[in-house]
C-alpha positions as CSV (number, residue, x, y, z in Angstrom):
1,X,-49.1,87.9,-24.0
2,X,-45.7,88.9,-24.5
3,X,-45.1,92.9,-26.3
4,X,-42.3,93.2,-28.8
5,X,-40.3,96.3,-29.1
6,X,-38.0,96.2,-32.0
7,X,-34.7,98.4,-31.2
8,X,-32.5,99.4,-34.3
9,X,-29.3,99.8,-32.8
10,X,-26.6,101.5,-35.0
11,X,-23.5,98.8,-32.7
12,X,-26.0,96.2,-31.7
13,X,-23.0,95.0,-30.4
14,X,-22.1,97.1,-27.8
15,X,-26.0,97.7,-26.6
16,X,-26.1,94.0,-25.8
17,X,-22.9,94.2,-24.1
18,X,-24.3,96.7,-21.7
19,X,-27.6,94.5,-21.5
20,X,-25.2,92.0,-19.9
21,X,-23.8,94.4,-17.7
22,X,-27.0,95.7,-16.7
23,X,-28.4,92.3,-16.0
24,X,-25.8,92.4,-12.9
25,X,-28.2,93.5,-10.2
26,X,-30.9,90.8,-11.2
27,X,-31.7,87.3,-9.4
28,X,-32.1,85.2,-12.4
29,X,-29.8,85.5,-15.9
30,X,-29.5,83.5,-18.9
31,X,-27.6,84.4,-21.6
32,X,-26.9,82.2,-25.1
33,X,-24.5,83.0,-27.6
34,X,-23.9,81.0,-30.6
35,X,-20.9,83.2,-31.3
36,X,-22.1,83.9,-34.8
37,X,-21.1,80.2,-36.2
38,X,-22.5,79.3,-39.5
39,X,-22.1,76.0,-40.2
40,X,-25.3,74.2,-41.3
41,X,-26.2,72.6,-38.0
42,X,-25.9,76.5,-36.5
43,X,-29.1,78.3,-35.0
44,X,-30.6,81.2,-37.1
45,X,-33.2,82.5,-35.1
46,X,-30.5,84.7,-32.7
47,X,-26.9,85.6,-32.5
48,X,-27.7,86.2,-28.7
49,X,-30.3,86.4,-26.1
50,X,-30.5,86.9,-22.7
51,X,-33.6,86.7,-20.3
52,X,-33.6,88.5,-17.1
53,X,-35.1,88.7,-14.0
54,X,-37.7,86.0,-12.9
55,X,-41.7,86.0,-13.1
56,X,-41.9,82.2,-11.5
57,X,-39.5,79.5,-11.2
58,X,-39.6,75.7,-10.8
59,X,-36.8,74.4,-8.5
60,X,-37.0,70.4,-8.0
61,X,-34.2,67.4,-7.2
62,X,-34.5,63.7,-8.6
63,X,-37.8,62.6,-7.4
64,X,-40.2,63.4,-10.1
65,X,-38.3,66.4,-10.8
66,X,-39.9,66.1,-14.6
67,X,-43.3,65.8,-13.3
68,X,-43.3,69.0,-11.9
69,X,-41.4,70.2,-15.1
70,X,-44.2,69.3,-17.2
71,X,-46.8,70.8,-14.4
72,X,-45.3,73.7,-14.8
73,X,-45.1,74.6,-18.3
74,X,-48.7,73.7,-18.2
75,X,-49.5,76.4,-16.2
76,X,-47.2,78.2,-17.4
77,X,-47.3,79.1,-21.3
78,X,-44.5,81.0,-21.8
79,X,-40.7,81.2,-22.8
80,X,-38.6,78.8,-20.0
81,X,-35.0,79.0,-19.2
82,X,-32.9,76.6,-17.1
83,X,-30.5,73.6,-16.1
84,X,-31.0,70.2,-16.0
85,X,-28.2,68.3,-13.6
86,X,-26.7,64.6,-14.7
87,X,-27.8,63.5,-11.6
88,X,-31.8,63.7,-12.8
89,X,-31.1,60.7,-14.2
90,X,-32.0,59.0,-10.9
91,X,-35.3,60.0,-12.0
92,X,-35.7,57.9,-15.5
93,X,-33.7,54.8,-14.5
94,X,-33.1,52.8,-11.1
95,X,-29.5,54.3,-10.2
96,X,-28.3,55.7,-7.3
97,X,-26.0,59.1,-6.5
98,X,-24.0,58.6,-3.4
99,X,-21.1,60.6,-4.1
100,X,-20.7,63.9,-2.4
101,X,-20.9,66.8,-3.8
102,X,-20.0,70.3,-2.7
103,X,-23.0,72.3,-4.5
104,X,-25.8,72.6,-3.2
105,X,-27.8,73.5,-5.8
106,X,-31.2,72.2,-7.3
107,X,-31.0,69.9,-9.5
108,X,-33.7,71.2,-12.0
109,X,-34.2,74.8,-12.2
110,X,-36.2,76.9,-14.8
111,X,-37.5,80.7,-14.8
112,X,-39.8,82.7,-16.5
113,X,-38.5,85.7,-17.2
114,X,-39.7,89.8,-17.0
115,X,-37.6,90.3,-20.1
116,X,-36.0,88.4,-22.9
117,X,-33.5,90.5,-25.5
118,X,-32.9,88.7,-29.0
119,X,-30.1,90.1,-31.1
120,X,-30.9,88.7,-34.8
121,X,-30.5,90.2,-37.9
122,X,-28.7,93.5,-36.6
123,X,-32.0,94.3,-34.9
124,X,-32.5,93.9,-30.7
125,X,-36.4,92.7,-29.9
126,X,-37.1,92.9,-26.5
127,X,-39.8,91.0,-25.6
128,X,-41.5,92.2,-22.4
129,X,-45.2,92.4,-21.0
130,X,-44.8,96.5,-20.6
131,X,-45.8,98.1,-23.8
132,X,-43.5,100.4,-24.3
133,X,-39.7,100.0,-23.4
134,X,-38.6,102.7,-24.0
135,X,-37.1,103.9,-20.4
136,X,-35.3,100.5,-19.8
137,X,-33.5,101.1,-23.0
138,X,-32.8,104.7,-22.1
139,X,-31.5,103.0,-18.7
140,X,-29.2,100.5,-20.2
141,X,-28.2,102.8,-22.9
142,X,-26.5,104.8,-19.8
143,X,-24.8,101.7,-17.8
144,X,-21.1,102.6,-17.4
145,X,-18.7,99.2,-17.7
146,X,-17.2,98.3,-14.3
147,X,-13.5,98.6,-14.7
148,X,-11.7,95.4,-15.9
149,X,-9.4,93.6,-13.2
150,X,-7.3,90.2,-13.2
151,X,-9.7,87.3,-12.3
152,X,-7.5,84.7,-10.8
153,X,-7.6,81.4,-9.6
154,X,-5.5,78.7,-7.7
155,X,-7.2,75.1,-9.1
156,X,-6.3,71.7,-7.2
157,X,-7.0,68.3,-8.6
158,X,-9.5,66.6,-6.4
159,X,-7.5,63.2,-7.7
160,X,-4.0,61.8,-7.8
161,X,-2.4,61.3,-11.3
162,X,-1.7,57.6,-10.5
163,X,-5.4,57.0,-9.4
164,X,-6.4,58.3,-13.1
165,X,-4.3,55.8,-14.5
166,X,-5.2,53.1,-12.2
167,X,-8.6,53.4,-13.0
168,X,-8.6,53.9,-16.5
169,X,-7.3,50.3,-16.7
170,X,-10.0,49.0,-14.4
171,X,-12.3,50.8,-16.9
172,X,-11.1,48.9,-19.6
173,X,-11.2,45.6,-17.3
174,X,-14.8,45.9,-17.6
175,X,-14.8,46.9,-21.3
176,X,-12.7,43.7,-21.5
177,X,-15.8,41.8,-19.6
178,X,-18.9,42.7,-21.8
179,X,-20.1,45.2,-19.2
180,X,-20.0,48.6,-21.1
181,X,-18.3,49.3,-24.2
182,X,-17.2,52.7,-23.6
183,X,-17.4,54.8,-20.4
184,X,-16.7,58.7,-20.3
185,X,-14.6,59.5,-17.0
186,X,-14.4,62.8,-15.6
187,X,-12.4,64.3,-12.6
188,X,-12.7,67.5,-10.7
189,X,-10.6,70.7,-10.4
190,X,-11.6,73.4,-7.7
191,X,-10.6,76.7,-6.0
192,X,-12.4,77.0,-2.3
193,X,-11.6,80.7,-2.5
194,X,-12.1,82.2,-5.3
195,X,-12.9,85.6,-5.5
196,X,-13.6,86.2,-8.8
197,X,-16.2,88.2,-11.3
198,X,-18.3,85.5,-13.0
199,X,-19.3,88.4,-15.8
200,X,-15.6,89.5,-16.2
201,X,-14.7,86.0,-17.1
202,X,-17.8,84.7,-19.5
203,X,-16.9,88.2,-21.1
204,X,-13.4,87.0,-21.5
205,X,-14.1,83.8,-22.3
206,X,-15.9,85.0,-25.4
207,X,-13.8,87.4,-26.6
208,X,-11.4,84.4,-26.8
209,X,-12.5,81.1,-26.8
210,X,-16.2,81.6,-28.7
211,X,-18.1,78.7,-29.5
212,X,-21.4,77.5,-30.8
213,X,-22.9,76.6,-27.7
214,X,-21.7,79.5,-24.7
215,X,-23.8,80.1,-22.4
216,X,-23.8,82.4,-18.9
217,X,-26.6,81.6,-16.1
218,X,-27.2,82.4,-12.7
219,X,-29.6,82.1,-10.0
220,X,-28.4,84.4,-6.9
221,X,-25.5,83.2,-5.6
222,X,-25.1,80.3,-8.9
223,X,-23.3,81.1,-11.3
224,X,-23.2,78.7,-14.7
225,X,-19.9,79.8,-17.3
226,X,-19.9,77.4,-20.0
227,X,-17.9,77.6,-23.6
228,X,-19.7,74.6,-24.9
229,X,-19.4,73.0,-28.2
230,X,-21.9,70.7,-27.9
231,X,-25.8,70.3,-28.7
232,X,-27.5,68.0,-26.4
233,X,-31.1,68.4,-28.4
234,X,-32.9,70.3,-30.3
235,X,-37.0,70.6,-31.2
236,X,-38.0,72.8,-33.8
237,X,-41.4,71.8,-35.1
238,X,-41.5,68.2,-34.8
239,X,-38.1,67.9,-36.1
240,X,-35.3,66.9,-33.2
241,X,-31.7,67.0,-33.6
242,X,-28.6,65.5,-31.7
243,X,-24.8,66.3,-31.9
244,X,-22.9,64.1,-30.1
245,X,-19.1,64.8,-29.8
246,X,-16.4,62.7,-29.3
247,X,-12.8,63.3,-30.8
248,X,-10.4,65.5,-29.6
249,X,-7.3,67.3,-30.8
250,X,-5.1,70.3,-29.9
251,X,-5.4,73.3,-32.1
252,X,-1.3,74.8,-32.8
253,X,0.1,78.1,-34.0
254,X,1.4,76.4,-36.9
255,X,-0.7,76.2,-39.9
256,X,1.1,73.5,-41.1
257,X,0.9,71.6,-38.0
258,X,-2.5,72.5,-37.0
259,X,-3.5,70.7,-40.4
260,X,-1.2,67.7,-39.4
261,X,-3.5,67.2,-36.2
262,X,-6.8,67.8,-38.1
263,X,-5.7,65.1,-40.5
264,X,-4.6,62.7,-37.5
265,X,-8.2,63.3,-35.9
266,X,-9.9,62.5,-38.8
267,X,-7.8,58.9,-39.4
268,X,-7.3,57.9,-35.8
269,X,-9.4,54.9,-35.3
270,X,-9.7,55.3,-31.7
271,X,-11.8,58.5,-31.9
272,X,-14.1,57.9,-35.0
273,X,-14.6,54.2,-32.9
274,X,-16.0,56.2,-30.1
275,X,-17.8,58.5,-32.0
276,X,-19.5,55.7,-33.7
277,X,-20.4,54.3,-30.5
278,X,-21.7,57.6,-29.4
279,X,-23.6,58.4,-32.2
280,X,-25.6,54.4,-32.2
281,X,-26.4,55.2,-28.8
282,X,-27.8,58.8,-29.2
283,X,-29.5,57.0,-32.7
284,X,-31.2,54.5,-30.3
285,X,-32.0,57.0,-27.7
286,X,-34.1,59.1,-30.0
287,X,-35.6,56.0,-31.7
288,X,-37.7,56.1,-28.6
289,X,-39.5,59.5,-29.2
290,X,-39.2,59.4,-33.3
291,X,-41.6,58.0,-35.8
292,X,-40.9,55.1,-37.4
293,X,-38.2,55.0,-40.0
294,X,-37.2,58.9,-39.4
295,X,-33.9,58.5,-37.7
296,X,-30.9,59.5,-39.5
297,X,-26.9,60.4,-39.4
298,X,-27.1,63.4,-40.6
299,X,-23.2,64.0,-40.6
300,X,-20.9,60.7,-38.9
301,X,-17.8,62.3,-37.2
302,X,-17.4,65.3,-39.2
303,X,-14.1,67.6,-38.1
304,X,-14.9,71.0,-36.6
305,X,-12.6,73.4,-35.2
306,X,-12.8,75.4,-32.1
307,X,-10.2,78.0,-30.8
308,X,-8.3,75.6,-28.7
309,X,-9.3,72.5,-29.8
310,X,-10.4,70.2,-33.4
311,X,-13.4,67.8,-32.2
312,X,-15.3,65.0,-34.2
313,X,-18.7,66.0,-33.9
314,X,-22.1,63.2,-35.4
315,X,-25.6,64.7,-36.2
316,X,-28.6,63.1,-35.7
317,X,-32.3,63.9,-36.3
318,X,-35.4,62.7,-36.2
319,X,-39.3,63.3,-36.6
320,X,-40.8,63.4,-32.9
321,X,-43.9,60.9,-33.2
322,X,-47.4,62.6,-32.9
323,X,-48.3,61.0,-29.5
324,X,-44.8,62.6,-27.8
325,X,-44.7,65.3,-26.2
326,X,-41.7,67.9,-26.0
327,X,-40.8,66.6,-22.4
328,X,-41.2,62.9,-23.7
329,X,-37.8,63.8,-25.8
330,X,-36.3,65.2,-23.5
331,X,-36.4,62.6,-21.0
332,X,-35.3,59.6,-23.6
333,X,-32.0,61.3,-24.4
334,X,-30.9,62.7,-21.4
335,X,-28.2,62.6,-20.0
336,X,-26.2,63.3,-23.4
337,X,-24.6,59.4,-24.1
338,X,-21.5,61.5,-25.0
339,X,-21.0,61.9,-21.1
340,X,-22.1,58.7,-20.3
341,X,-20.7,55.8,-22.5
342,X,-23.0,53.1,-23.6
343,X,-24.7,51.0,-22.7
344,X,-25.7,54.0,-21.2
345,X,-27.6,52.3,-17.5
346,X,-24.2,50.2,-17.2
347,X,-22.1,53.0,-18.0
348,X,-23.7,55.3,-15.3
349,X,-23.5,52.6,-12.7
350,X,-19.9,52.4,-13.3
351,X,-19.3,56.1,-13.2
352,X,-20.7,55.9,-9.7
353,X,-18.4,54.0,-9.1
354,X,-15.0,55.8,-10.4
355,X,-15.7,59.1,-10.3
356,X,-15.3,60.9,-6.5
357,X,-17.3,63.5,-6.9
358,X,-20.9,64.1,-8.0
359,X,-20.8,65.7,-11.1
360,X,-24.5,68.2,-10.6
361,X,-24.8,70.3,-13.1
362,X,-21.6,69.5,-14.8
363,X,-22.7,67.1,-18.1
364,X,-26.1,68.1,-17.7
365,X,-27.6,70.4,-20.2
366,X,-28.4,74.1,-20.0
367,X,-30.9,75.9,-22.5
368,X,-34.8,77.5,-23.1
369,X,-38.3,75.9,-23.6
370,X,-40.3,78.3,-26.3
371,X,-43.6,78.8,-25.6
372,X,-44.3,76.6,-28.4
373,X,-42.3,74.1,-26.7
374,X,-39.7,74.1,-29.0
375,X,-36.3,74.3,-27.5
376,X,-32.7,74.5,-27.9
377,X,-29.7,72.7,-24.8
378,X,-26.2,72.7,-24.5
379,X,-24.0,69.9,-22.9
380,X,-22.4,71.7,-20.1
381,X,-18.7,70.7,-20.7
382,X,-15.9,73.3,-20.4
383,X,-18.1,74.7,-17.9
384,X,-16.9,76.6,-14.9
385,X,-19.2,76.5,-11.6
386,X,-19.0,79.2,-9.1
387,X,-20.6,79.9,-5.8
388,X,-19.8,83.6,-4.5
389,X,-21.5,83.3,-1.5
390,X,-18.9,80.2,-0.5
391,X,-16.3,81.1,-2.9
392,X,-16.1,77.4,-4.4
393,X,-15.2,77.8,-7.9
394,X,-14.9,73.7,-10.0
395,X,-14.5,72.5,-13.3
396,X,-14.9,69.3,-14.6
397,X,-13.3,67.3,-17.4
398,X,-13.5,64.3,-18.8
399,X,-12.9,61.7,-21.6
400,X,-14.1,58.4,-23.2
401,X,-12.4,55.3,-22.2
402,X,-12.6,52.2,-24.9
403,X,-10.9,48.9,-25.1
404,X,-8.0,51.0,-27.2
405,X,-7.4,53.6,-24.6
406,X,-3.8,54.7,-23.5
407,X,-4.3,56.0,-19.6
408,X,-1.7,58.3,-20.1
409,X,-2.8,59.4,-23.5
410,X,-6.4,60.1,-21.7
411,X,-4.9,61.6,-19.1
412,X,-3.1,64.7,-21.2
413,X,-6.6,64.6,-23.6
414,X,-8.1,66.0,-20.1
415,X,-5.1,68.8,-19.4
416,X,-5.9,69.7,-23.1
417,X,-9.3,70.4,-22.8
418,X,-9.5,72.0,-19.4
419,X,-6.2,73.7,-20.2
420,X,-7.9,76.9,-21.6
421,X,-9.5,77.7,-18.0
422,X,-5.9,77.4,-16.4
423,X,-4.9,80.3,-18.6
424,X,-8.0,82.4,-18.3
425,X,-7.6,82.3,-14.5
426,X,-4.0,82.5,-14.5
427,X,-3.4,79.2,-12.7
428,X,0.0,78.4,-11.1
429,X,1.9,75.8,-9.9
430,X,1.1,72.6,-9.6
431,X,-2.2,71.8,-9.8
432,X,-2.0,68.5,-8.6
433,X,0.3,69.8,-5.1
């Protein structure tokens, strides 16, 4: 049984800013910020929390990687946090992963952690199983900031701009067919030697890109840097919720104009036609777990604006049927059909088949099991992965492909979205040299 230790900070702020810097020398991190959104889909129960240092963990690939999730929390009755990689879909449907990829990193990790800090309500709880934490405030209270340097790095497409376009019309060849309807495409861009500071840069990242989904792990020498906008699924109760997006536009300086691009988003045909899409299939997907009759759009494509970017963004929900189980929810909607396409088994077959690389934990979801087995994931786009013990540093991108699609148009949609990391990590030159 968990102690609570309520901590009235007078800059709550700041004290959780040194938590995060004094959550260096641990193992195991996972920190969630919602950025302190407050739309009416946003989460109230924290502004932040991070969990540190690990109790037990669970680290499994796709061969009953699930099973031994729910084994685990059995035994385990406590708060989890973890990953979930695409590539565990090889464990709910017959599909294969044969494309290399250059992490090598489980494919399902959770950990229990020694202690969890929740900033909410301008108060910091620290949950802990010592009674009184008084002295580990006392120690982070004295945690000098390490001093501030340029983090830099030199990204390469893994892909040729004319294989992008090539295969986006081969894509649409099979939309053309009956095969899939839709198909989201992503492509790689890494650094083999990076030598960066994965704090300095989710610190960073925050300051100016903050979203409703961020979100900072790590496991040794793994690090996870994600400014996510999207919910994969949420259980609270018995109620679940979904958030598909799909729909992009560049934010601009100009008022004026930035409200000319908001307006095209909301009126372009293309993007509401794949959200649609999106949000059927993520409908159908939870139909699975949900009692009869309890499915509903929420919200259909409504326009939310990020720092860099406008996005069309569905809600979903649903009443999780009495004989589900938490995990049961889980499995039927994952991977997120906003990073697959739909059908969602053809669509993955045929992202096996275009894509080079194998995505991991890029598209998979990142977030925390409550002891209640309630829980709250991300979709892990604009997410940075970094090993420091190889110094591989990748990011992913990626984009829906429908029977209307423009390759070229999809093309600069990806240097739009991924664009943000070029400038945190002061990319030059040509990235695709």
């Amino acid at each position: 049984m968990r102690n609570i230790f309520i901590l009235r900070h007078d800059n709550p702020d700041l004290f959780m800013s040194k938590v995060f810097e004094w959550s260096k020398q641990f193992s195991d991190i996972a920190f969630y910020n919602n950025s302190q959104y407050t739309n009416q889909w946003a989460d109230t129960e924290f502004h932040q929390m991070l969990a540190v240092d690990a109790l037990n963990t669970i680290s499994a690939n796709a061969n009953g990687a699930f099973e031994q999730l729910d084994k685990f929390a059995n035994q385990n009755p406590d708060w989890m946090f973890g990953y979930l990689s695409y590539d565990l879909k090889n464990d709910l449907e017959l599909l294969p992963s044969q494309n290399i990829g250059t992490f090598r990193w489980p494919e399902l990790y959770f950990f229990i952690p020694k202690f969890i800090f929740f900033y909410k309500n301008d108060l910091i709880e620290i949950h802990s199983f010592i009674v009184d934490c008084q002295d580990i405030i006392n120690e982070i209270e004295h945690i000098r900031f390490s001093e501030k340097s340029i983090q830099k790095a030199q990204f390469r497409a893994n892909f040729r701009k004319s294989d992008y376009l090539k295969n986006v019309e081969l894509i649409k060849q099979h939309i053309e067919n009956g095969d899939i309807y839709e198909m989201n495409y992503c492509v790689e861009f890494t650094d083999f030697q990076a030598d960066i500071s994965p704090f300095e840069i989710y610190s960073e990242l925050m300051q100016n890109f903050p979203v409703p989904f961020s979100s900072f792990f790590k496991h040794q020498n793994a690090y996870i840097i994600s400014a996510s906008p999207e919910r994969f699924l949420k259980k609270k109760g018995q109620k679940l919720l979904s958030q598909p997006i799909k729909g992009t536009a560049q934010r601009h300086q100009s008022a004026a104009y930035d409200e000319i691009m908001k307006t095209n988003l909301r009126n372009n045909t293309k993007e509401i036609a794949e959200n649609v899409m999106i949000a059927d299939l993520v409908r159908n997907d939870l139909s699975r777990v949900a009692e009869k009759g309890s499915v509903k759009v929420d919200e259909l494509a409504g326009l939310y604006s990020y720092p860099t970017v406008h996005q069309l963004i569905s809600t979903i929900s649903a009443q999780l049927a009495k004989d589900k189980t938490w995990l049961d929810a889980i499995k039927a909607c994952f991977p997120m059909g906003s990073m697959t396409g739909a059908p969602k088994v053809a669509a993955m077959k045929l992202i096996e088949n275009f894509e080079n690389t194998k995505r991991g934990v890029y598209s998979g979801a990142l977030g925390y099991i409550s002891p209640d087995r309630d829980f709250d994931f991300n979709v892990l786009i604009r997410t940075a992965l970094y090993d420091a013990a190889t110094k591989h540093l990748s990011v992913m991108v990626g984009g829906a492909i429908t029977a209307l699609s423009i390759p070229g148009e999809e093309f600069e949609e990806c240097l739009i979205k991924i664009n943000f990391w070029f400038r945190l990590l002061n990319t030059d030159g040509d990235i695709f040299s």
